[in-house]
Biopython code that builds the backbone (N, CA, C, O; Angstrom):
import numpy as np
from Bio.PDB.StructureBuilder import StructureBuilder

atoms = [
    (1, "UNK", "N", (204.458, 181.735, 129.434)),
    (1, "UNK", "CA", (203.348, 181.145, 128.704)),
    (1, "UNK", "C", (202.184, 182.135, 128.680)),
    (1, "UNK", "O", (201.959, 182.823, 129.676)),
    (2, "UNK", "N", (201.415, 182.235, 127.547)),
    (2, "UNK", "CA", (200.270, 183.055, 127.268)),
    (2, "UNK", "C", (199.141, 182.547, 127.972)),
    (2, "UNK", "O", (198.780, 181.510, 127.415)),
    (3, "UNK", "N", (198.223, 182.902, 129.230)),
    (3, "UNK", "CA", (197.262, 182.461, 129.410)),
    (3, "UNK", "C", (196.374, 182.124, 128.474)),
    (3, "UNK", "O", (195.733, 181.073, 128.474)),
    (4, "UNK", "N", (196.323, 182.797, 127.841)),
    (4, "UNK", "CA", (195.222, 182.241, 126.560)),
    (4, "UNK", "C", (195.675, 181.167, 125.590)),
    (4, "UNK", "O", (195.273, 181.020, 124.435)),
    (5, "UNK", "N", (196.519, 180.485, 126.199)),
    (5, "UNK", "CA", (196.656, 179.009, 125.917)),
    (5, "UNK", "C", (196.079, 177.321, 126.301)),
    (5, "UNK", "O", (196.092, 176.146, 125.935)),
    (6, "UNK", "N", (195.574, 178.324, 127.365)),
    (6, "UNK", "CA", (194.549, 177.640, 128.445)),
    (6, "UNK", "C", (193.060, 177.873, 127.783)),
    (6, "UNK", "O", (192.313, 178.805, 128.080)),
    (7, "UNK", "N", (192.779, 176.828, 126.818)),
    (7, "UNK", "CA", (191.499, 176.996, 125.972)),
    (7, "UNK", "C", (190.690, 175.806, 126.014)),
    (7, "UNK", "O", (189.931, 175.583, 125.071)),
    (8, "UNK", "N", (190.750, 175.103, 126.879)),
    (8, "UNK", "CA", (190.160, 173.739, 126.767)),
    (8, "UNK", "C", (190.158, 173.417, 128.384)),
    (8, "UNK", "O", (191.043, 173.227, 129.219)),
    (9, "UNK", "N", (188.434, 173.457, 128.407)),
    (9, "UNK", "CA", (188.243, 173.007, 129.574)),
    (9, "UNK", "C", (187.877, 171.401, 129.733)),
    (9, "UNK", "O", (187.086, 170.752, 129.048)),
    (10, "UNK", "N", (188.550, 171.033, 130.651)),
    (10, "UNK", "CA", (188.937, 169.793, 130.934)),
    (10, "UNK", "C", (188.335, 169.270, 132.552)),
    (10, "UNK", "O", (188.801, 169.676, 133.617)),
    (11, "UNK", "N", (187.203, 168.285, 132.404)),
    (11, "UNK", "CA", (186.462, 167.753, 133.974)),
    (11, "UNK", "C", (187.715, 166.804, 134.771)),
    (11, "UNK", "O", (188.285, 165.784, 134.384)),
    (12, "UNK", "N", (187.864, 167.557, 135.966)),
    (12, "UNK", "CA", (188.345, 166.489, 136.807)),
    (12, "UNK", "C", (187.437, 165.943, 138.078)),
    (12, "UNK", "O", (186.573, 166.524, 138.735)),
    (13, "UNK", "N", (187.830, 164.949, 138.145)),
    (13, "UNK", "CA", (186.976, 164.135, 138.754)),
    (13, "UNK", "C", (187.852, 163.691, 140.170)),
    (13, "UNK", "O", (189.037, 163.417, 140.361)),
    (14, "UNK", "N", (186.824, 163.753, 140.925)),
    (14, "UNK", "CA", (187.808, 162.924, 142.664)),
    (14, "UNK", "C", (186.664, 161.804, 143.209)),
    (14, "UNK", "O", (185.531, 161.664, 142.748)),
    (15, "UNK", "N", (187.232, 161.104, 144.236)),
    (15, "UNK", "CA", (186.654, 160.049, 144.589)),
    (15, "UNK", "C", (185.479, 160.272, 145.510)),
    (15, "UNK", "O", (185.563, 161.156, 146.364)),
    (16, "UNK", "N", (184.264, 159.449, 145.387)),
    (16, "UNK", "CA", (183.397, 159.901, 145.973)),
    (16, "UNK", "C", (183.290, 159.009, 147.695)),
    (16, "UNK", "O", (183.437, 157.875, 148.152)),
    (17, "UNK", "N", (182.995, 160.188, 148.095)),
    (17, "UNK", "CA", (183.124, 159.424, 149.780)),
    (17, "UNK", "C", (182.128, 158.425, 150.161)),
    (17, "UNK", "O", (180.961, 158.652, 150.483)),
    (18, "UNK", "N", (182.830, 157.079, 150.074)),
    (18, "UNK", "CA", (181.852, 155.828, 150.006)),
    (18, "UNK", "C", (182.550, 154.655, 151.329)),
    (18, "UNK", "O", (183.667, 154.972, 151.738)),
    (19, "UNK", "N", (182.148, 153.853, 151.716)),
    (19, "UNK", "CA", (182.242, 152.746, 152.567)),
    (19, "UNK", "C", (183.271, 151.964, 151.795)),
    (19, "UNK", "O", (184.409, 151.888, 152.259)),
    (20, "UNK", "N", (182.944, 151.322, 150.552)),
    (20, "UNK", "CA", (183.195, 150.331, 149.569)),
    (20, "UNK", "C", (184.400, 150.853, 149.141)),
    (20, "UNK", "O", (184.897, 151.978, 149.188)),
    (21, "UNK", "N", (184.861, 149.480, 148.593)),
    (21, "UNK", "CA", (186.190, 149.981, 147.805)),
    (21, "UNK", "C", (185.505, 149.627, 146.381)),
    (21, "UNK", "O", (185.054, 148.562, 145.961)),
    (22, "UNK", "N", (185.600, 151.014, 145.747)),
    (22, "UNK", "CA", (184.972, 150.643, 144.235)),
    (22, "UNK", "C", (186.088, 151.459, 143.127)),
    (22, "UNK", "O", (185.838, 152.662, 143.070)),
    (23, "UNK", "N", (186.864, 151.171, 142.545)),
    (23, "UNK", "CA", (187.452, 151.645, 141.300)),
    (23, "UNK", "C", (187.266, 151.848, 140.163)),
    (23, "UNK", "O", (188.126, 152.094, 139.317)),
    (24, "UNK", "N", (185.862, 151.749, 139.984)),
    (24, "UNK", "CA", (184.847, 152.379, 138.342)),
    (24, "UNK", "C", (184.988, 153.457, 138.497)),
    (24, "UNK", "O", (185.435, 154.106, 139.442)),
    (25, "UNK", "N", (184.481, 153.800, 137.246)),
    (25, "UNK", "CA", (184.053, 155.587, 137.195)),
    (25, "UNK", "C", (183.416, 156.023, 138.073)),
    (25, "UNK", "O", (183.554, 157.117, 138.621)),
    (26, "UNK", "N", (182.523, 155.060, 138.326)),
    (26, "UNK", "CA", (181.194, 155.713, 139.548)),
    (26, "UNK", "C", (181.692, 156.203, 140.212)),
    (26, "UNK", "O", (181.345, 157.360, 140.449)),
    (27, "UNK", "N", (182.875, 155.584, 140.956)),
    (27, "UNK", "CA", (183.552, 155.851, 142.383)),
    (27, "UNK", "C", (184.221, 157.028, 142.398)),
    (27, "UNK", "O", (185.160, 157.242, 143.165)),
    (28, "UNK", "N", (183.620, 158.162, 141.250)),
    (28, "UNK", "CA", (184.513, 159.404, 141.050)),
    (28, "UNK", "C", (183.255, 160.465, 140.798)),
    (28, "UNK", "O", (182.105, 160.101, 140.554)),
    (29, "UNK", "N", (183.569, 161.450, 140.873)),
    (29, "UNK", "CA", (182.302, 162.612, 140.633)),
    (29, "UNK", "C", (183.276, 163.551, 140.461)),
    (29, "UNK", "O", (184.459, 163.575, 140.799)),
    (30, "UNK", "N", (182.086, 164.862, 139.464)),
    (30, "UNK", "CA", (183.167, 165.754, 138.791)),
    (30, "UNK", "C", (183.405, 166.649, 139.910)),
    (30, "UNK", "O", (182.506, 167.082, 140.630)),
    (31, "UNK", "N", (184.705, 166.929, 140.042)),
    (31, "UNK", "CA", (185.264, 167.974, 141.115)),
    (31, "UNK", "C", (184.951, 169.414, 140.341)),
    (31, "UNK", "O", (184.010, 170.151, 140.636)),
    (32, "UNK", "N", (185.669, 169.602, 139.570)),
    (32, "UNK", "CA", (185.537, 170.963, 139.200)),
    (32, "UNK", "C", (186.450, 170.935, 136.986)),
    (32, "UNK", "O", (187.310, 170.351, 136.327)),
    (33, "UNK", "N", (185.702, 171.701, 136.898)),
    (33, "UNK", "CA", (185.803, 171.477, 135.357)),
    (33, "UNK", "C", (186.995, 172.968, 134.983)),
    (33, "UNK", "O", (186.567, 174.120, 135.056)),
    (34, "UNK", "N", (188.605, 172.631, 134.565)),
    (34, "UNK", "CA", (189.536, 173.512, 134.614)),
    (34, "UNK", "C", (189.549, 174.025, 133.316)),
    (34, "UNK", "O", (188.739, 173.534, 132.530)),
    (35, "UNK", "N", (190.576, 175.244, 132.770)),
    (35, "UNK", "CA", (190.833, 175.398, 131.796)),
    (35, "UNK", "C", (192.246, 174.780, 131.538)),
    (35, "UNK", "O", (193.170, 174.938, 132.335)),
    (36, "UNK", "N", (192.349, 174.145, 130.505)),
    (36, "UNK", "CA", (193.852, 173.628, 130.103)),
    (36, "UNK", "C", (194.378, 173.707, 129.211)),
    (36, "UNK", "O", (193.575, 173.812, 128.284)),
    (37, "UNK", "N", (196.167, 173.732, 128.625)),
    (37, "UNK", "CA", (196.388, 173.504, 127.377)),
    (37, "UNK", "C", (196.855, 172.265, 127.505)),
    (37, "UNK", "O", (197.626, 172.044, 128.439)),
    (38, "UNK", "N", (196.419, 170.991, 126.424)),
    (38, "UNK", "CA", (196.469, 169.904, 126.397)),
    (38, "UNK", "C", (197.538, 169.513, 125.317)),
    (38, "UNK", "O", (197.087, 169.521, 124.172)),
    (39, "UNK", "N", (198.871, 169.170, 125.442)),
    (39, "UNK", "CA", (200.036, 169.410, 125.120)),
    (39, "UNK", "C", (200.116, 167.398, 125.107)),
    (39, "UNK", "O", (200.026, 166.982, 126.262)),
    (40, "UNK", "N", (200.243, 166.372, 124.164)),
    (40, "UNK", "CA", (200.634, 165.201, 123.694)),
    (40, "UNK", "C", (201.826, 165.265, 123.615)),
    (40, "UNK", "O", (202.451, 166.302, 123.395)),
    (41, "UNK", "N", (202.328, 164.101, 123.795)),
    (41, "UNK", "CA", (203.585, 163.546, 124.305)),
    (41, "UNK", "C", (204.793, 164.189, 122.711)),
    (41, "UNK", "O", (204.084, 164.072, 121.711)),
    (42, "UNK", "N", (205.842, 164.604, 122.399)),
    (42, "UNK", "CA", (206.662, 165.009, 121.609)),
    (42, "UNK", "C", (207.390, 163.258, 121.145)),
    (42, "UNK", "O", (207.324, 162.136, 121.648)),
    (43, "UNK", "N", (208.074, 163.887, 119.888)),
    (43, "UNK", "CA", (208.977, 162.607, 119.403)),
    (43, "UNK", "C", (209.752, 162.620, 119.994)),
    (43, "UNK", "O", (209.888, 161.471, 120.415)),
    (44, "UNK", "N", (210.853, 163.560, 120.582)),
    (44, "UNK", "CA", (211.633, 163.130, 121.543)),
    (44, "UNK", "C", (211.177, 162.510, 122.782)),
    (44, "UNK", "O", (211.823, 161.662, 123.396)),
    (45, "UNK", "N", (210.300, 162.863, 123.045)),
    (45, "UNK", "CA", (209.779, 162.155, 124.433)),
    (45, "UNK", "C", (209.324, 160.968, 124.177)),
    (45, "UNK", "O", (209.278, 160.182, 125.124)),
    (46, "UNK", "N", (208.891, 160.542, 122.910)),
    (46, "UNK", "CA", (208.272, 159.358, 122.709)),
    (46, "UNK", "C", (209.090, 158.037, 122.645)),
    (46, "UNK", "O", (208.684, 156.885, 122.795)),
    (47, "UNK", "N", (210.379, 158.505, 122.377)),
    (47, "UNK", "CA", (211.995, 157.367, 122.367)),
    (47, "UNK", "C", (212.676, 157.449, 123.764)),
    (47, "UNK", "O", (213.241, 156.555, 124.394)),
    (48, "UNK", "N", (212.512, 158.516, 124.025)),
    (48, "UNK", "CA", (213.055, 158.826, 125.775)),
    (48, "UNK", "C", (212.079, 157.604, 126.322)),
    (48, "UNK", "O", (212.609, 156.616, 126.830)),
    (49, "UNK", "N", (210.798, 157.686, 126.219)),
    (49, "UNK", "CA", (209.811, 156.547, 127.831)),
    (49, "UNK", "C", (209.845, 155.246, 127.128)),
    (49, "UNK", "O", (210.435, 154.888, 126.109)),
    (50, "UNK", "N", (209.358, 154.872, 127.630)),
    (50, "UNK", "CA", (208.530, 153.486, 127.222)),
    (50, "UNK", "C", (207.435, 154.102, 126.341)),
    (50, "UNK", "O", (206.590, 154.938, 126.661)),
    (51, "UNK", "N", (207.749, 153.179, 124.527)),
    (51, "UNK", "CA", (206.847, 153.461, 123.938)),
    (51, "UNK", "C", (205.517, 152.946, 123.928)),
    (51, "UNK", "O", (204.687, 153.757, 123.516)),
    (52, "UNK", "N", (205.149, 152.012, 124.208)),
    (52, "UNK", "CA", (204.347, 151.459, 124.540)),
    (52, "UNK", "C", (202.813, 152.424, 125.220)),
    (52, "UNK", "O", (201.655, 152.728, 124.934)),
    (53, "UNK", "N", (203.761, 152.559, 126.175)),
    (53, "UNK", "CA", (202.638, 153.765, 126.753)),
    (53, "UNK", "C", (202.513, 154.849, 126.159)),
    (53, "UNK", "O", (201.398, 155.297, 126.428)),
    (54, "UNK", "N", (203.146, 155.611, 125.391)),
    (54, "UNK", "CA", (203.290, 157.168, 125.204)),
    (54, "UNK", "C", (202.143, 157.500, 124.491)),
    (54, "UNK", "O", (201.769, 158.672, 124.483)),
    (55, "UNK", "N", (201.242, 156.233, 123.611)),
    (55, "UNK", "CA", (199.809, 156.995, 123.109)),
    (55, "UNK", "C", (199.027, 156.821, 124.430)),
    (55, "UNK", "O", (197.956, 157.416, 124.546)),
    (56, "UNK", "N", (199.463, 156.088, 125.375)),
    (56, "UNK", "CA", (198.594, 156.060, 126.585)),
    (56, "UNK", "C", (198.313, 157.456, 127.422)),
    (56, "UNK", "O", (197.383, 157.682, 128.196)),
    (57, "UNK", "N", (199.263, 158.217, 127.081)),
    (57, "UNK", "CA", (199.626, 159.567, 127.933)),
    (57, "UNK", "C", (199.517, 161.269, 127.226)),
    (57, "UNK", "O", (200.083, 161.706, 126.224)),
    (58, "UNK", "N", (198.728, 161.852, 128.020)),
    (58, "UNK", "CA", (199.207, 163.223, 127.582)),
    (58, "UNK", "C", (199.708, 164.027, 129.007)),
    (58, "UNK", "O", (200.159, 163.514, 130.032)),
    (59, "UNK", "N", (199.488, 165.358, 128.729)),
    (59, "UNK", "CA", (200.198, 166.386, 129.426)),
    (59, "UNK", "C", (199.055, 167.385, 129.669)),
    (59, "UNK", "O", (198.338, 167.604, 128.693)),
    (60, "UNK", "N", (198.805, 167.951, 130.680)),
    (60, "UNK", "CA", (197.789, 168.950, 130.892)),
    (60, "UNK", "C", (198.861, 170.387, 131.473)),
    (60, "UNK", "O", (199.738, 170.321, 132.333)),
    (61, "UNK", "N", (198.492, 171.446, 130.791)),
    (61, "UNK", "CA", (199.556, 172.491, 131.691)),
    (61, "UNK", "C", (197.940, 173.132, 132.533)),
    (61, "UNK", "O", (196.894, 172.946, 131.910)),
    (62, "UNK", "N", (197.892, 173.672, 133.574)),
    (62, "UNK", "CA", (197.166, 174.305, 134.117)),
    (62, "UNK", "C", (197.688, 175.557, 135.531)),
    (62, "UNK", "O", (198.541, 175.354, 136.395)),
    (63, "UNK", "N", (197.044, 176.499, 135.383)),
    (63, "UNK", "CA", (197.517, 177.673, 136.568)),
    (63, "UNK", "C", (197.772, 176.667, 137.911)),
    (63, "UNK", "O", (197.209, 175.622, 138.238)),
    (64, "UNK", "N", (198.873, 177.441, 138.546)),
    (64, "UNK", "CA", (199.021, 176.384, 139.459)),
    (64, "UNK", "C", (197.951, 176.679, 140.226)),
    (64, "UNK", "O", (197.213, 177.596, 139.867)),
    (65, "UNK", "N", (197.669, 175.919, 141.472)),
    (65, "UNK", "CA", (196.473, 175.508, 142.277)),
    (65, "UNK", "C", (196.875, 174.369, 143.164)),
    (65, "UNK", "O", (197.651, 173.448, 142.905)),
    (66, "UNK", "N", (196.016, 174.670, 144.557)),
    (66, "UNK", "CA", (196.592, 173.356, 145.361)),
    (66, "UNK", "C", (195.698, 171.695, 145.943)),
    (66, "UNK", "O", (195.981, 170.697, 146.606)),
    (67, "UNK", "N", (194.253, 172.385, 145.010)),
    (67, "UNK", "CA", (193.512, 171.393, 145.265)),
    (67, "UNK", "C", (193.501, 170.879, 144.545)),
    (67, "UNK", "O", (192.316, 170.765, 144.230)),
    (68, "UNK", "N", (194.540, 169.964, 143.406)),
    (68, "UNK", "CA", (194.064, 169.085, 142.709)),
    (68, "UNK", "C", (195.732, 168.239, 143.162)),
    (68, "UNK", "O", (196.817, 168.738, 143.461)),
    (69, "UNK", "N", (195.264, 166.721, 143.026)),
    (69, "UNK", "CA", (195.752, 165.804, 143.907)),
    (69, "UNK", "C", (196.210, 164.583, 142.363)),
    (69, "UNK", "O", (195.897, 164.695, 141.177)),
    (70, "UNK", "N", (196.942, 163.627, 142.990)),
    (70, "UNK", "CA", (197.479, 162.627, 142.548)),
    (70, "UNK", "C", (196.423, 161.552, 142.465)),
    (70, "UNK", "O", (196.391, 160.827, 141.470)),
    (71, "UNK", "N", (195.648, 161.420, 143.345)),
    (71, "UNK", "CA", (194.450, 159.981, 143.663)),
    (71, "UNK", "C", (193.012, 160.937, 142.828)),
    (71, "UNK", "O", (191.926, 160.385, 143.003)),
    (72, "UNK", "N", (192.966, 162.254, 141.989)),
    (72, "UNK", "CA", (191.820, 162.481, 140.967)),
    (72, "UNK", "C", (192.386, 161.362, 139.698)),
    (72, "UNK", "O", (193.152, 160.413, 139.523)),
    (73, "UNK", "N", (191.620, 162.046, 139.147)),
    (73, "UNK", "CA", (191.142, 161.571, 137.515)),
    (73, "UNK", "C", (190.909, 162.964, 136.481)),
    (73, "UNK", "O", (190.511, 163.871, 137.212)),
    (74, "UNK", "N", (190.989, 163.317, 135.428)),
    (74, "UNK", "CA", (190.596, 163.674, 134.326)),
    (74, "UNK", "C", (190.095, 163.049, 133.035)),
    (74, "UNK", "O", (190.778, 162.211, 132.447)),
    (75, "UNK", "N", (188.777, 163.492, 132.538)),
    (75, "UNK", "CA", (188.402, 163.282, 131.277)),
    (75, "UNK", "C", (189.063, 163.656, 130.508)),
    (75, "UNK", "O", (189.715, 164.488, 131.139)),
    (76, "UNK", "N", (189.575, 163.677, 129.103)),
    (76, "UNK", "CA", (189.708, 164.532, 127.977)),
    (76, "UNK", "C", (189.127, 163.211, 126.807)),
    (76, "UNK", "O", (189.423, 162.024, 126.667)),
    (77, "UNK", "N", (188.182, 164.139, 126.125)),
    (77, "UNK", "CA", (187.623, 163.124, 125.233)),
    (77, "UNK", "C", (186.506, 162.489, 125.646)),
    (77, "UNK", "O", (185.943, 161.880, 124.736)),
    (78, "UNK", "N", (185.944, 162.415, 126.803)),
    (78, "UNK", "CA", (185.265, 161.454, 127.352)),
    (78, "UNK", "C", (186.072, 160.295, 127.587)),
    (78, "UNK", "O", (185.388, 159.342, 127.962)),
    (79, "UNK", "N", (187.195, 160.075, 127.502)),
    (79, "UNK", "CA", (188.198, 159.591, 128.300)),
    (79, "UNK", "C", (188.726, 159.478, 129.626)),
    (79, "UNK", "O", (189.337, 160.400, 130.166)),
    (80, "UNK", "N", (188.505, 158.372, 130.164)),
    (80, "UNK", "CA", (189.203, 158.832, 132.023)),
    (80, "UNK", "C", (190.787, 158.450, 131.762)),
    (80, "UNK", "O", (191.390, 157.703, 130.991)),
    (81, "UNK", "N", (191.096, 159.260, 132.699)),
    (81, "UNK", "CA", (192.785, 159.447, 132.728)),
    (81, "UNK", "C", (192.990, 159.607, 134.205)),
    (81, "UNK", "O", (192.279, 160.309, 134.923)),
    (82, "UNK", "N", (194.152, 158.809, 134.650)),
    (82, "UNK", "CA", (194.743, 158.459, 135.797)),
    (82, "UNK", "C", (195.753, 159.688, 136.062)),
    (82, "UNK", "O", (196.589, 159.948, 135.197)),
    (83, "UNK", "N", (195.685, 160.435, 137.229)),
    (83, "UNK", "CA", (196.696, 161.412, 137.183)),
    (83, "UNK", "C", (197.986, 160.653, 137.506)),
    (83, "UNK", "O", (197.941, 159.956, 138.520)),
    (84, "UNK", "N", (199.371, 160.678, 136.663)),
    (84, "UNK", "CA", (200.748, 159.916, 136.856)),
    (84, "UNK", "C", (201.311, 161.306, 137.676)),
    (84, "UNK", "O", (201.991, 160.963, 138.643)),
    (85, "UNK", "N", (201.227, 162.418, 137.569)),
    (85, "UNK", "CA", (202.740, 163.141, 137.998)),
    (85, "UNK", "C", (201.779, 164.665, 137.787)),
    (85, "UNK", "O", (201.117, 165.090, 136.840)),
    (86, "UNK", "N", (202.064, 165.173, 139.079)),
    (86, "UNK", "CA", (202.147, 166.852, 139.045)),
    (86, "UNK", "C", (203.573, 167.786, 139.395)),
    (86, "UNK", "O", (204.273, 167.706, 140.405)),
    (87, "UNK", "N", (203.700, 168.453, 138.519)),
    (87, "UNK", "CA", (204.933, 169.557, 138.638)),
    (87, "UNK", "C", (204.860, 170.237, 138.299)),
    (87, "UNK", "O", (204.149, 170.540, 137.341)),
    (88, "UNK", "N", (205.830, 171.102, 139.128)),
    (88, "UNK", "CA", (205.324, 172.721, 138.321)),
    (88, "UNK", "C", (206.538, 172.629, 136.769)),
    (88, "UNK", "O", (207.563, 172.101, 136.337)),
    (89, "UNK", "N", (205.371, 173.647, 136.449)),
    (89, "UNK", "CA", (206.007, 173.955, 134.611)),
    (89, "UNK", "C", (207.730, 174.943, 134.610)),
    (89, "UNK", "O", (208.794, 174.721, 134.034)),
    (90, "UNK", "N", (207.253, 176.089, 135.591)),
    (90, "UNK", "CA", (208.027, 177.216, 135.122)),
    (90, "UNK", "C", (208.843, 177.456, 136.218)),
    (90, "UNK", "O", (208.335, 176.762, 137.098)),
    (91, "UNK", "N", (209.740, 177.987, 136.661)),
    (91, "UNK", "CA", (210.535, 178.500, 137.802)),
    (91, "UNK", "C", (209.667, 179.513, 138.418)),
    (91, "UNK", "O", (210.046, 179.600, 139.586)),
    (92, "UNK", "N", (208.854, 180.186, 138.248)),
    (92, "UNK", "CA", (207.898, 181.078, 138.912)),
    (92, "UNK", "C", (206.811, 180.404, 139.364)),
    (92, "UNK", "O", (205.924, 181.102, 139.854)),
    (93, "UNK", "N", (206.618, 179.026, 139.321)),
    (93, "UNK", "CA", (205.492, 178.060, 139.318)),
    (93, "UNK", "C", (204.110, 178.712, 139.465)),
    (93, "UNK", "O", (203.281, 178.586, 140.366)),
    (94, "UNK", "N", (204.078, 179.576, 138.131)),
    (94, "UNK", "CA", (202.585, 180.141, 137.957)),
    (94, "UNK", "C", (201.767, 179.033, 136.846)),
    (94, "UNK", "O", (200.780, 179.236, 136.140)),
    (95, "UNK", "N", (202.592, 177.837, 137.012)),
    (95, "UNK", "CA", (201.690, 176.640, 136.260)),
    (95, "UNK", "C", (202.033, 174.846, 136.397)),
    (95, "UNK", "O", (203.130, 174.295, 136.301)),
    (96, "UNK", "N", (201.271, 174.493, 136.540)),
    (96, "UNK", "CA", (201.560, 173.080, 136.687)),
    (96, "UNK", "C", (201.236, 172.399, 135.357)),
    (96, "UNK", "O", (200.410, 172.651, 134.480)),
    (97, "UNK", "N", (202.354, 171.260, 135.533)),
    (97, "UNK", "CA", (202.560, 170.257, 133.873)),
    (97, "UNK", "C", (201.496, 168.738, 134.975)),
    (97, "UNK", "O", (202.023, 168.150, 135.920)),
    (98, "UNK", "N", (200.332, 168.509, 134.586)),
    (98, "UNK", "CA", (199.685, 167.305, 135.060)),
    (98, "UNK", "C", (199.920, 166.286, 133.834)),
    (98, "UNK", "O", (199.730, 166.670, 132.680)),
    (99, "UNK", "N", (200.381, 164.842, 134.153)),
    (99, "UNK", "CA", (200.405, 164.128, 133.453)),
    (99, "UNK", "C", (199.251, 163.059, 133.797)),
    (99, "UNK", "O", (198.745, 162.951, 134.914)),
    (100, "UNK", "N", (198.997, 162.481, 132.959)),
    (100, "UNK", "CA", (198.075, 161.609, 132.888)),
    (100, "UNK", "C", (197.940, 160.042, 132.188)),
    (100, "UNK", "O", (198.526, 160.163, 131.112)),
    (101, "UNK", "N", (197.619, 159.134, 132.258)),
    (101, "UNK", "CA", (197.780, 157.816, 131.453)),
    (101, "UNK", "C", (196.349, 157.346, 131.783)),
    (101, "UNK", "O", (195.823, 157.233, 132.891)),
    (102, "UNK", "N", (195.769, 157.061, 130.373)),
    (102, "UNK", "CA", (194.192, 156.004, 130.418)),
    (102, "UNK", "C", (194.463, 155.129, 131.196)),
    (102, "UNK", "O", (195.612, 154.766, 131.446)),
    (103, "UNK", "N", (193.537, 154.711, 131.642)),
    (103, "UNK", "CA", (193.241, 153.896, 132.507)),
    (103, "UNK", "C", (192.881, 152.577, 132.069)),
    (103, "UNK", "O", (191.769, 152.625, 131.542)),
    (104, "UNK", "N", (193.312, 151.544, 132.070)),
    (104, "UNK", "CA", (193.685, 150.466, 131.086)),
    (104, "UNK", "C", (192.747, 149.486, 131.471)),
    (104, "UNK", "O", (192.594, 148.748, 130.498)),
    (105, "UNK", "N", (191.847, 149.014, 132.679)),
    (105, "UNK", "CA", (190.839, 148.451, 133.224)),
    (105, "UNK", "C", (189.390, 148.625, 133.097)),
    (105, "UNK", "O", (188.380, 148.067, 133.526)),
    (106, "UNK", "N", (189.727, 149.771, 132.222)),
    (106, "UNK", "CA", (188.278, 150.804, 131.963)),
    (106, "UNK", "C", (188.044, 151.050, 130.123)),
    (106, "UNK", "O", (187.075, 151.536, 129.540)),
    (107, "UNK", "N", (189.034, 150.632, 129.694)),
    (107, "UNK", "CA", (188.825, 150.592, 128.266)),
    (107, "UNK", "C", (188.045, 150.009, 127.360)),
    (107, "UNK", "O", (188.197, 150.258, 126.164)),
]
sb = StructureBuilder()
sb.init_structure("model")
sb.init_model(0)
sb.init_chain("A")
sb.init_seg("    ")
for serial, (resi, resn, name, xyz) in enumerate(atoms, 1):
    if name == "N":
        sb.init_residue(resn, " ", resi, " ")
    sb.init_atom(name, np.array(xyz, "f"), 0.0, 1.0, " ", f" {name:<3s}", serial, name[0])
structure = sb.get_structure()
């Protein structure tokens, strides 16, 4: 993959260290703002899952890295997005495929 595919920086967000159990946005602050290529779900993939969800979901590829976690969040759009799944992209794992699904309580 061409690094310079990575053209869209994208805020992720982690939970902010609180007492309360709070699951709004609030309860998140921006961690660090990445570069990404933001890759939407394919037609084959869209008959493969549950369709239902598949406008719910995209795909983030990003350099791999080890501080970003399953319990963040990402914007795209001004959109919050639930991280579903991190894996690496390539057999050299010089990139991770982050998936993501809106957050359906927050809409």
């Amino acid at each position: 993959m061409d690094p310079g595919e990575l053209n869209t920086r994208i805020p992720f967000l982690k939970k902010k260290e609180s007492d309360t159990l709070d699951l709004s946005n609030d309860a998140y602050e921006l961690y660090k703002n990445i570069w990404t290529k933001v890759k939407y779900m394919s037609a084959k993939e869209t008959f493969t899952s549950d369709a239902n969800n598949v406008l719910n979901r995209v795909n983030l590829v990003i350099r791999t890295r080890k501080d970003i976690k399953n319990d963040m969040r990402f914007l795209l759009d001004e959109v919050p997005y639930e991280i579903k799944g991190i894996r690496p992209l390539d057999k050299r794992k010089m990139y991770l495929l982050v998936t993501g699904e809106i957050i359906k309580h927050e809409q």
